[in-house]
N, C-alpha and C positions, 0 to 999 in steps of 0.2 A: 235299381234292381236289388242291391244290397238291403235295403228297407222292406222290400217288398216280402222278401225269403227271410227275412227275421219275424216279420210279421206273422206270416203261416205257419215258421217254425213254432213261434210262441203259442199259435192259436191249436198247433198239434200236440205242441207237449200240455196245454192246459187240458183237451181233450182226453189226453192221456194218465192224468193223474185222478181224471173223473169229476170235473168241474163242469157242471150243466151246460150245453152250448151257449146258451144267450150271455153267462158270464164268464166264459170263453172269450166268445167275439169283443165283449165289451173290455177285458184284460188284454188280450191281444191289439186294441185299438188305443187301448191305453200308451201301452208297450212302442208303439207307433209314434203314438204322437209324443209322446217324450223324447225320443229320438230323433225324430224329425223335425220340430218347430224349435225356433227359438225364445218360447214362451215358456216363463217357469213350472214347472212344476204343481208348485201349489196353486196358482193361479187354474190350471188343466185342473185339478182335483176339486176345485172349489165350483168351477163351471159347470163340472158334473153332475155333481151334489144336487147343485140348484137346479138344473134340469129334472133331472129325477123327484125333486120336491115338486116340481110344479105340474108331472105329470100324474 
């Protein structure tokens, strides 16, 4: 439940500071899985990347 409500928090304050929804959701999901997995870091950033490259 704790993950969950940091999640929306982040995905409201992103909202809030005037960051387009889709890079919202995707910072907020960010925000998530950093906290939540025990996969580093860069490794999450680097996965991203390449997603995004090959879309």
């Amino acid at each position: 439940m704790r993950l969950l409500s940091l999640f929306l928090f982040s995905f409201f304050v992103f909202l809030a500071v005037g960051i387009p929804v889709a890079l919202a959701m995707g910072g907020a999901a960010l925000v998530y899985a950093f906290l939540s997995s025990g996969v580093s870091p860069t490794l999450l950033i680097q996965t991203t990347f390449a997603g995004l490259s090959s879309f």
